[in-house]
C-alpha positions as CSV (number, residue, x, y, z in Angstrom):
1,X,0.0,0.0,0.0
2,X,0.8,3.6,-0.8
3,X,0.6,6.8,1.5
4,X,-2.5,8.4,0.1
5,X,-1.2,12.0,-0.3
6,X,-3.9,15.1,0.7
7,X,-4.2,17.4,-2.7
8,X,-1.9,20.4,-1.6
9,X,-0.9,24.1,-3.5
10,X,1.8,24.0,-5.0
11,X,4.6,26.6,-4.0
12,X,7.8,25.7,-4.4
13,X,9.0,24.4,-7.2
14,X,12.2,22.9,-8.7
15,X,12.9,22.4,-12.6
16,X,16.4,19.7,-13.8
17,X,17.7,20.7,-17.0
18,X,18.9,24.0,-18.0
19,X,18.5,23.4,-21.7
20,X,16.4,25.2,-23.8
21,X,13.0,24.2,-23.1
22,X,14.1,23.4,-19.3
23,X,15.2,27.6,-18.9
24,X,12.0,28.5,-20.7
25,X,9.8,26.6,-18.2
26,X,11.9,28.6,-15.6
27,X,11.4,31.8,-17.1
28,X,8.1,31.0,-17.4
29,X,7.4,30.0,-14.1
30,X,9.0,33.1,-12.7
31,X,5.9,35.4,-13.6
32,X,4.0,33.8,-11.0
33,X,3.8,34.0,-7.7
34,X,6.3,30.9,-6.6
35,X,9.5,29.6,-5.2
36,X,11.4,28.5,-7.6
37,X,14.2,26.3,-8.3
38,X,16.7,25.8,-11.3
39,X,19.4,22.9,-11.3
40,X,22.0,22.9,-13.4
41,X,24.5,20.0,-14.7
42,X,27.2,21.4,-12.2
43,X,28.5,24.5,-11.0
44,X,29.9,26.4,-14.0
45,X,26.3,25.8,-15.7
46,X,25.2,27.3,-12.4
47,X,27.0,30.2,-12.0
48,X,26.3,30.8,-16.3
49,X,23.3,30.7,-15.6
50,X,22.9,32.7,-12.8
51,X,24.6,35.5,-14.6
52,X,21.6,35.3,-17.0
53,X,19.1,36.1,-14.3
54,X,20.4,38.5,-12.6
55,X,21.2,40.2,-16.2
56,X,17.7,39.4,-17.1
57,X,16.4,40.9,-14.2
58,X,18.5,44.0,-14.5
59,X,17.2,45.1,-17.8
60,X,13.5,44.3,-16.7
61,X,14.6,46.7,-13.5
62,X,16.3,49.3,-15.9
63,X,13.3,49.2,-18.2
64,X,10.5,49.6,-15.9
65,X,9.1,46.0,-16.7
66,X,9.7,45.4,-12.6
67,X,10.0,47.7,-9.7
68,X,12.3,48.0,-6.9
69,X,9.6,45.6,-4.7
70,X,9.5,42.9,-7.6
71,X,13.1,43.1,-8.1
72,X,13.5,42.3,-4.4
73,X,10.7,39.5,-4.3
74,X,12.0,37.6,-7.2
75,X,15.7,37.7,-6.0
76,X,14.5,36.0,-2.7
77,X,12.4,33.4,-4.5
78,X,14.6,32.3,-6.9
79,X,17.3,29.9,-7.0
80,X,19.6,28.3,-9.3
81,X,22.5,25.7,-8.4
82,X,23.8,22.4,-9.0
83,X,23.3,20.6,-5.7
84,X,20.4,18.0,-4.9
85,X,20.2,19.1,-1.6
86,X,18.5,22.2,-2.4
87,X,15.5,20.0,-3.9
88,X,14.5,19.5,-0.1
89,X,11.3,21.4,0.4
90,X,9.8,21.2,-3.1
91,X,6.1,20.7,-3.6
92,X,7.1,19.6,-7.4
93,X,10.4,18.6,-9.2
94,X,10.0,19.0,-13.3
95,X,12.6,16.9,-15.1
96,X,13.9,18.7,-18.7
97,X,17.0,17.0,-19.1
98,X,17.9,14.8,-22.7
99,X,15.2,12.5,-24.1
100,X,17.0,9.6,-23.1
101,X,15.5,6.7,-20.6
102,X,18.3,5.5,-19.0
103,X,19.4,9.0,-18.2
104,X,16.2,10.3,-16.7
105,X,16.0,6.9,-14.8
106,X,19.6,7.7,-13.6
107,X,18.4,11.3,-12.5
108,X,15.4,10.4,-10.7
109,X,17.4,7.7,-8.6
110,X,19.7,9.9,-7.6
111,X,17.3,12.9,-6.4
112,X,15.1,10.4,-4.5
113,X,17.1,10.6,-1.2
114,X,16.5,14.3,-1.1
115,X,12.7,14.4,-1.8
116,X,9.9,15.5,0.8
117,X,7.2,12.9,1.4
118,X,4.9,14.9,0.0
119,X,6.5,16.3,-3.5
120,X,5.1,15.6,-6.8
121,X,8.1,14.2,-9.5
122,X,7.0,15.1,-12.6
123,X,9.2,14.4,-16.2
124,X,8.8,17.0,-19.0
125,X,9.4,13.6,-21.5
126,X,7.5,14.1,-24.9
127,X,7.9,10.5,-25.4
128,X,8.6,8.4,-22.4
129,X,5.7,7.6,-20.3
130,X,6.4,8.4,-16.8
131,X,6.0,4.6,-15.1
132,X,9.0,3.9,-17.0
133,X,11.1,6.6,-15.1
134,X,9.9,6.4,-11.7
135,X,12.8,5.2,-9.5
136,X,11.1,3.1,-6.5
137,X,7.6,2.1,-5.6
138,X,7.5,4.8,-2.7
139,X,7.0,7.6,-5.2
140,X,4.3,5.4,-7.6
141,X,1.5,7.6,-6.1
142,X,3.2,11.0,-6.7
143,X,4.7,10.5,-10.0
144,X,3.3,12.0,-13.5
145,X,4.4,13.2,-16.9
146,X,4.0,17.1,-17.1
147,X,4.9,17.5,-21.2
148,X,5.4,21.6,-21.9
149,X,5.5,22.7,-25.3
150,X,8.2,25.1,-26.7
151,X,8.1,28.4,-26.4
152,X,5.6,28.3,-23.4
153,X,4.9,32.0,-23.7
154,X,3.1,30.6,-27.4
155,X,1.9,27.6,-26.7
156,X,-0.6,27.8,-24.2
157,X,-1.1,23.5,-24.2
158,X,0.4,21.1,-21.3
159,X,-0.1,17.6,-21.5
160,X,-0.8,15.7,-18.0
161,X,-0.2,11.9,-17.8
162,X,-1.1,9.7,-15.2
163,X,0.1,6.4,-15.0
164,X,-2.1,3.6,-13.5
165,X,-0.9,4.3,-9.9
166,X,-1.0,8.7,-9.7
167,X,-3.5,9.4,-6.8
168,X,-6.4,11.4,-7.8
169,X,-5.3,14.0,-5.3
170,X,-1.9,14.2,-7.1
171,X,-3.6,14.8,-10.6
172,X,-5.9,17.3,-8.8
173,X,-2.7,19.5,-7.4
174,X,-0.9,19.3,-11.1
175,X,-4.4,20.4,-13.1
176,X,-4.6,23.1,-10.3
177,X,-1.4,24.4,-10.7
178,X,-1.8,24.7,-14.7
179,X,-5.0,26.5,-14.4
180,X,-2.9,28.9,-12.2
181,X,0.1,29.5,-14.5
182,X,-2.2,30.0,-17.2
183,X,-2.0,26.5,-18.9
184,X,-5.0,24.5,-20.7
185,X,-4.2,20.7,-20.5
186,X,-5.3,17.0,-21.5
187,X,-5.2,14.3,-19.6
188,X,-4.5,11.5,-21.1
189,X,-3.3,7.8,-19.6
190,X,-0.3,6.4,-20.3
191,X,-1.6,4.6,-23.3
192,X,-2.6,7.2,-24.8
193,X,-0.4,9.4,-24.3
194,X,1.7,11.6,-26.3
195,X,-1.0,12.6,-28.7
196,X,-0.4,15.4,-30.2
197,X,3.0,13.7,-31.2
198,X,1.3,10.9,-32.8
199,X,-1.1,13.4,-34.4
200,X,1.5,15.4,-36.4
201,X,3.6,12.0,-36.7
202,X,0.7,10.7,-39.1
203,X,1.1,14.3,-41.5
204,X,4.9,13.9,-41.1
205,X,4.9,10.3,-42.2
206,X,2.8,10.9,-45.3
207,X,4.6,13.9,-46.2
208,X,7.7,12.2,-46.4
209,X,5.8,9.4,-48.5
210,X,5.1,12.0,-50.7
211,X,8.6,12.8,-51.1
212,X,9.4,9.3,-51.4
213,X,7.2,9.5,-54.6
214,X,9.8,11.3,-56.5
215,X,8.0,14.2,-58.0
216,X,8.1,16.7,-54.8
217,X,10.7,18.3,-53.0
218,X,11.0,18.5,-49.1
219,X,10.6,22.9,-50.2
220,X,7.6,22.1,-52.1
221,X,6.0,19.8,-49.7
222,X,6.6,22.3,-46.8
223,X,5.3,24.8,-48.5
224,X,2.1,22.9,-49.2
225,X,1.8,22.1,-45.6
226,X,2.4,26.2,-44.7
227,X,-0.3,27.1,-46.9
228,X,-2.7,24.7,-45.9
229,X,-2.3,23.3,-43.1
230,X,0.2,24.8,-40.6
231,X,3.0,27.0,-40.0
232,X,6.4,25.4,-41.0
233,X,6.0,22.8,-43.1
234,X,7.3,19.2,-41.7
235,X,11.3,19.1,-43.5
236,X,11.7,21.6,-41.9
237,X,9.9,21.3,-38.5
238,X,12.5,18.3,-38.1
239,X,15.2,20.4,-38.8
240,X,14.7,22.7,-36.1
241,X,13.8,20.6,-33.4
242,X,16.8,18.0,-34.1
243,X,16.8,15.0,-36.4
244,X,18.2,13.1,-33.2
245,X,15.6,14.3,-31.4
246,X,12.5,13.3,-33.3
247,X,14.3,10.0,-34.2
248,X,14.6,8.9,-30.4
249,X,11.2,10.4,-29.7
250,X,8.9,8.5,-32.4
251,X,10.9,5.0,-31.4
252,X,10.0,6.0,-28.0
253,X,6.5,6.9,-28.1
254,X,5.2,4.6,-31.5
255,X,4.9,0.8,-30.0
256,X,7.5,-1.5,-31.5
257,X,4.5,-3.9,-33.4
258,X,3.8,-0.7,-35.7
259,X,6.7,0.6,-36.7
260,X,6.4,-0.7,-40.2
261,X,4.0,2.0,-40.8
262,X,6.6,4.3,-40.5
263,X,9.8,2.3,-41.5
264,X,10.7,4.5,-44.0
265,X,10.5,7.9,-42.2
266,X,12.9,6.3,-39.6
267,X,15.1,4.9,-41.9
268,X,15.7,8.5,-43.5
269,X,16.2,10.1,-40.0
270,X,18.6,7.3,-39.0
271,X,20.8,8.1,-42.1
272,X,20.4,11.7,-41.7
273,X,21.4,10.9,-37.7
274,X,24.5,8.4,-39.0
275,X,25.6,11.2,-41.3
276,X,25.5,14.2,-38.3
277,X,22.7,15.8,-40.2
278,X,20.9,17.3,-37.6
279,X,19.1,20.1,-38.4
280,X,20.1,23.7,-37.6
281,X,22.3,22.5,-35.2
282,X,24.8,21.4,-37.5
283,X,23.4,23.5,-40.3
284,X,22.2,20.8,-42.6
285,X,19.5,17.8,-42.4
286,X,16.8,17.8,-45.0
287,X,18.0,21.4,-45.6
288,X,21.5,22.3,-45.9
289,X,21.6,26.0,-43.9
290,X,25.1,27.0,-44.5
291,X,23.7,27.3,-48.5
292,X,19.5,27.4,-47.8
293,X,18.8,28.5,-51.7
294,X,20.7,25.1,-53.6
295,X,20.1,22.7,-50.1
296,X,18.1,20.2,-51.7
297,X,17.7,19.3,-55.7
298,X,14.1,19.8,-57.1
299,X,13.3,17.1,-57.8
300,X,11.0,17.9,-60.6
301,X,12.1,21.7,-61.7
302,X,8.9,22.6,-62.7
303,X,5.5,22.8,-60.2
304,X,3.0,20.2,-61.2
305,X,-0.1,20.8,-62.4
306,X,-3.1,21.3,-60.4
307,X,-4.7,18.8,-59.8
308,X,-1.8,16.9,-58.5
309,X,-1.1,19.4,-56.0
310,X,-5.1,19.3,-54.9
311,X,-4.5,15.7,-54.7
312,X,-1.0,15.9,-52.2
313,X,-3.0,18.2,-50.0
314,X,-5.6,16.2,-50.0
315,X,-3.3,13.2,-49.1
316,X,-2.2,15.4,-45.8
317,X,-5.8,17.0,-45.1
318,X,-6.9,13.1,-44.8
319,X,-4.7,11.7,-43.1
320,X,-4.2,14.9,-40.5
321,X,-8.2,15.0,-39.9
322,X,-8.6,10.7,-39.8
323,X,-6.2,10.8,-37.0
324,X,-7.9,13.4,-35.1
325,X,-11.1,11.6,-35.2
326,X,-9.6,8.5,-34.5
327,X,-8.7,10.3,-31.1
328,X,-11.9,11.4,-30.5
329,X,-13.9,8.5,-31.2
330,X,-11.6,7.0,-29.0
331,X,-12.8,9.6,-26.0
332,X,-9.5,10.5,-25.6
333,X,-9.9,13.9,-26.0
334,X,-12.9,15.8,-27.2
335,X,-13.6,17.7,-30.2
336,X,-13.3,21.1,-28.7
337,X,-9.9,20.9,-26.7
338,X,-8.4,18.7,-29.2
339,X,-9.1,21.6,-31.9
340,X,-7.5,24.3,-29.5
341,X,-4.5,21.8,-28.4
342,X,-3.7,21.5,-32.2
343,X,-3.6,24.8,-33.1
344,X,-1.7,25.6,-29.9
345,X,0.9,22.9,-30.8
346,X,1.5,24.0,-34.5
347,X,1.0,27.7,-33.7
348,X,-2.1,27.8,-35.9
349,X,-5.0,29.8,-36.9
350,X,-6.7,26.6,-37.6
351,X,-7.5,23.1,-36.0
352,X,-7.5,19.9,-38.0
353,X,-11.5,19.9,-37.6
354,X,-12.3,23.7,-39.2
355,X,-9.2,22.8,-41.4
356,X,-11.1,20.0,-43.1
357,X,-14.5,21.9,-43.0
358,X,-12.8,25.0,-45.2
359,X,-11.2,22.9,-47.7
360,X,-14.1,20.4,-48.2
361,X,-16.0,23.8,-48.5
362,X,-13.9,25.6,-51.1
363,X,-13.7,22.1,-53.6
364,X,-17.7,22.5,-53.8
């Protein structure tokens, strides 16, 4: 049996990781009214980073964005360092570091000593579900994915999952605390979770069918997707988040037995991977960045006709607004939110649902 933990506010909070989407929840986290908590890799990240703040905080100062009083308060609630230790006292640790199992496992062991009895572990994973990572059957009740999306001040979307042993009162205290830091959420079980992944992994994976086709680009394909579906385009929406890191992510969150459907997606990230293509990072992947004009051969050199265009977007609309269904037929999400959480993820005008209903409404 499991101590049964009373829902509590949550205070004082603790973020791991100070990459780029672990600072950003930081930053974020800072407009509110809360302790909070940055640990850093070890001291040198620590001190970098603590230069950063107190620069930050400067200009805001200098600026007007903050006064003297808010200066003050936030200098006294915040913290950033390298040691465990200071975890003690936390109402909820969020792990951001790299998307990689056996590390997070690694982490959560090694904080566990210096956790409060009381203190929801979340991981920031967008591909591993949470039951995987929990270090020891004393925090089964407390533990919970907590999935941001990047850059929170745009994407106003958080996805919650429980595993089969979070308390109720534990996923009461997490919903609680996004409603007050200005978050909309799904919940979503461990099975299901990750959807908005999967959603966009469906587009992705028929775009790059597409490609595989031989008569589009990766430009001309994007720029399909851009115009009518969503901001971006898919090339090179792989390119900016990392090649690495959408490979490891759709073998962590797609179930081994169905793969196959997208065998040849992860086949081209895994050369693109063996090759150091990366993405922005290292200035090529599907685009090379160092010479964006000639990066990739056209494949055919002129635009095709209409009607083959119609029937590419088509291709995408389906399969973007089959999937969506699919999720709420399943009553994993309804209609509504799962609109909102789309256009929230992709940083759209328009949901897959309103998507389909213009376009169906424009071919009459």
């Amino acid at each position: 049996m499991y101590k049964k933990m009373p829902k509590q506010e949550i205070r004082k909070v603790a973020i791991i990781g100070s990459g780029k989407l672990g600072t950003d929840i930081f930053y974020y986290l800072s407009d509110f009214d809360l302790e909070l908590l940055l640990i850093c890799i070890n001291e040198e990240e620590a001190e970098k980073q603590n230069a950063v703040l107190q620069k930050k905080l400067g200009r805001q100062y200098k600026s007007g964005i903050i006064d003297e009083t808010r200066l003050k308060q936030l200098q006294g609630s915040i913290v950033i360092d390298h040691n465990f230790s200071k975890l003690a006292g936390c109402d909820l640790i969020i792990e951001c570091i790299w998307e990689n199992k056996m590390q997070k496992q690694k982490l959560f062991a090694s904080i566990a000593p210096f956790v409060n009895d009381n203190c929801i572990l979340a991981s920031n994973s967008s591909s591993i579900s949470p039951s995987l990572l929990n270090p020891s059957v004393e925090f089964k009740s407390r533990f919970i994915g907590l999935h941001y999306f990047y850059p929170l001040k745009f994407k106003n979307i958080v996805e919650i999952i429980k595993t089969e042993n979070t308390s109720q009162e534990v996923l009461d205290s997490i919903a609680t605390f996004c409603r007050k830091t200005g978050k909309t959420y799904l919940i979503q079980d461990e099975f299901n979770s990750f959807i908005l992944n999967k959603l966009f992994l469906e587009v992705q994976n028929e775009a790059y069918n597409i490609y595989s086709e031989g008569v589009l680009s990766y430009r001309q394909i994007d720029k399909i997707v851009d115009n009518n579906l969503f901001p971006g385009g898919i090339f090179n929406f792989f390119d900016q988040v990392g090649n690495d890191i959408m490979l490891e992510a759709i073998k962590n969150y797609i179930p081994k037995a169905e793969r196959e459907l997208y065998s040849a997606l992860i086949a081209k990230l895994e050369e693109l991977c063996s090759k150091n293509l990366l993405g922005i990072k290292t200035n090529a992947g599907f685009y090379d960045y160092q010479d964006f004009n000639t990066a990739e051969t056209m494949l055919n050199a002129e635009t095709p006709d209409n009607d083959y265009m119609h029937e590419v977007t088509q291709r995408l609309m389906n399969v973007y607004i089959t999937k969506a269904q699919c999720i709420v037929d399943g009553g994993i999400c309804d209609k509504e939110l799962l609109e909102f959480a789309a256009k929230e993820y992709m940083n759209a005008d328009k949901g897959p649902f309103s998507l389909f209903t213009e376009y169906s409404l424009n071919k009459i």
